[in-house]
C-alpha positions as CSV (number, residue, x, y, z in Angstrom):
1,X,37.0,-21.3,67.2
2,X,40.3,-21.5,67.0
3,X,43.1,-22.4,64.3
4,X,45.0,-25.6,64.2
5,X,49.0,-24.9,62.8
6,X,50.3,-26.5,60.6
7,X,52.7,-28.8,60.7
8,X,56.3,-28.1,59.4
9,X,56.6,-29.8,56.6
10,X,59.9,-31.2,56.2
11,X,61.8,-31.8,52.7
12,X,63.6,-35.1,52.3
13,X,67.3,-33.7,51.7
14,X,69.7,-36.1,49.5
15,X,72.9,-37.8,51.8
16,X,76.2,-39.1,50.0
17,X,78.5,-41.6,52.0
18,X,81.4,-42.3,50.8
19,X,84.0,-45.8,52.2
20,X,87.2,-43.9,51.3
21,X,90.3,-46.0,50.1
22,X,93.7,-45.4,48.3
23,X,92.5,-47.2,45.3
24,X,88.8,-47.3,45.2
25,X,86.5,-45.2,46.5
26,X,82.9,-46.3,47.4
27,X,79.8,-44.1,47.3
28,X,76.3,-44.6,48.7
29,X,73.4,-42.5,48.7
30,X,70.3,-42.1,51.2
31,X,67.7,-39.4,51.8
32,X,66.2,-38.4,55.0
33,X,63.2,-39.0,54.7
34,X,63.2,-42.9,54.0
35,X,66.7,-43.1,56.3
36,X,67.9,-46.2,53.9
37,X,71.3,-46.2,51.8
38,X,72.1,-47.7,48.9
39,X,75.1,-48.0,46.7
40,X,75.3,-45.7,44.1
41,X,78.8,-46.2,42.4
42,X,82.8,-46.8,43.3
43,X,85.4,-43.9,42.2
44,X,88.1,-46.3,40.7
45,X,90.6,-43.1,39.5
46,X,93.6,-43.1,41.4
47,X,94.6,-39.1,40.8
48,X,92.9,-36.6,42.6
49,X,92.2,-34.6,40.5
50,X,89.9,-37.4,38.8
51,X,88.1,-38.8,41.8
52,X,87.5,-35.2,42.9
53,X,85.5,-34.6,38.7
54,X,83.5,-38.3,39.1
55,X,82.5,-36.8,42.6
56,X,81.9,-33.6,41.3
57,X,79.3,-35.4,38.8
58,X,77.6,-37.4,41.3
59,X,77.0,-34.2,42.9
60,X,75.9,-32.0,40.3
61,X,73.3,-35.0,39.6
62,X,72.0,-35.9,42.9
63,X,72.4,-32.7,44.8
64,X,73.0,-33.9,48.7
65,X,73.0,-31.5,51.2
66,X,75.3,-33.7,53.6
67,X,78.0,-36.1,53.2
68,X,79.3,-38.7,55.4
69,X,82.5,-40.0,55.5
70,X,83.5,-43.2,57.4
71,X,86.6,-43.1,59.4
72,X,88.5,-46.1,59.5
73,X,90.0,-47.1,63.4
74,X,91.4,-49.6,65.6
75,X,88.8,-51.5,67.5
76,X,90.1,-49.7,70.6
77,X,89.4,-46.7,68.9
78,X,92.5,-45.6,68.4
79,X,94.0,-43.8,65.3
80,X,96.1,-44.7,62.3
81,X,97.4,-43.9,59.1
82,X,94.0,-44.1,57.0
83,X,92.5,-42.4,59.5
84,X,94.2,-39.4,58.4
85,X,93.8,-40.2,54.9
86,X,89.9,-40.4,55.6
87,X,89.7,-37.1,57.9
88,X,91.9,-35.1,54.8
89,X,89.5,-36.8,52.1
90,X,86.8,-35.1,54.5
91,X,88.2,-31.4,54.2
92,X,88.8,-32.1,50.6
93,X,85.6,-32.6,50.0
94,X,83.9,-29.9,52.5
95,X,86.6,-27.6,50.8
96,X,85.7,-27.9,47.1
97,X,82.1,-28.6,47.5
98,X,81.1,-26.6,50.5
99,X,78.3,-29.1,51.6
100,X,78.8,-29.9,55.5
101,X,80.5,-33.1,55.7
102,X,80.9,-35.5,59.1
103,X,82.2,-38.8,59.9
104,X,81.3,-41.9,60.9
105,X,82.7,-44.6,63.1
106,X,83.1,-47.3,60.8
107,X,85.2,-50.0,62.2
108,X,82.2,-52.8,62.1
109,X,80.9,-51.8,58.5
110,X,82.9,-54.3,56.6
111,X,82.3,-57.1,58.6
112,X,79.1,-57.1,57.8
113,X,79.5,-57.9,54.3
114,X,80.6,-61.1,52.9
115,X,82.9,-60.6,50.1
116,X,84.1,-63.3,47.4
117,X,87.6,-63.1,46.6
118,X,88.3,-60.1,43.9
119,X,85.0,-58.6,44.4
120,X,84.9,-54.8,44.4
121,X,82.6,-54.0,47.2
122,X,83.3,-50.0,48.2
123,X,80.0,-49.0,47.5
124,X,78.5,-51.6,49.7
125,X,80.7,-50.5,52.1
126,X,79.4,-46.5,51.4
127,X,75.6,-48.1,52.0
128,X,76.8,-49.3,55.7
129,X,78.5,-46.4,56.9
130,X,75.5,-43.9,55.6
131,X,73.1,-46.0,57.0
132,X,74.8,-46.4,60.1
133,X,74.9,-42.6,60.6
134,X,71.2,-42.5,59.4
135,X,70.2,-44.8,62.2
136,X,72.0,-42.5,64.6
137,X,70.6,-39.9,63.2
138,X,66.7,-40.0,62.3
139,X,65.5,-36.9,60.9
């Protein structure tokens, strides 16, 4: 007779994503388990030193173990000026927080939402880049 081994059993582990912007920041959140995203708020502090204590919040409340940050480019893939912005908001964040932190592609993400003139859609935006990296990513 022999014994069967178990399988691993694998914890879900919470995932922020965050659509970084100079005036609103969007945030989503995911776990790994299910591998969806949803919107969970928009950051609309314009100081650091604000955006960095509504984060720390969201943190301290949900606990992820990963966050993903989209990085804006040119559809040739080429660089520009938020695309430092986003890779600095990165090392902010793996800096203060020390939770590992990697970006995503996300030069398609907002053209799949429809927006209405005035609407505030950053954490919509935040659900598309996290789930993008989810499906490239299934745990």
């Amino acid at each position: 007779m022999h014994k069967v081994e178990d399988a691993p059993v694998t914890v879900p582990q919470t995932v922020f994503g965050f659509d970084f912007g100079i005036k609103r920041i969007g945030v989503a959140m995911g776990n790994t388990m299910i591998g969806q995203a949803s919107p969970l708020a928009v950051i609309k502090s314009i100081d650091n030193q604000s955006r960095f204590a509504e984060i720390k919040t969201l943190i301290d409340k949900w606990g992820p173990t990963r966050l993903i940050v989209g990085l804006p480019l040119h559809p040739d893939g080429a660089e520009h000026e938020m695309t430092a912005r986003c890779r600095r908001f990165a090392n902010q964040l793996h800096g203060r927080f020390d939770i590992p932190v990697e970006l995503v592609d996300e030069r398609y993400s907002s053209a799949v939402l429809s927006q209405k003139r005035g609407e505030v859609i950053d954490d919509r935006a935040a659900a598309v880049i996290l789930q993008q990296y989810f499906d490239q990513h299934p745990y």
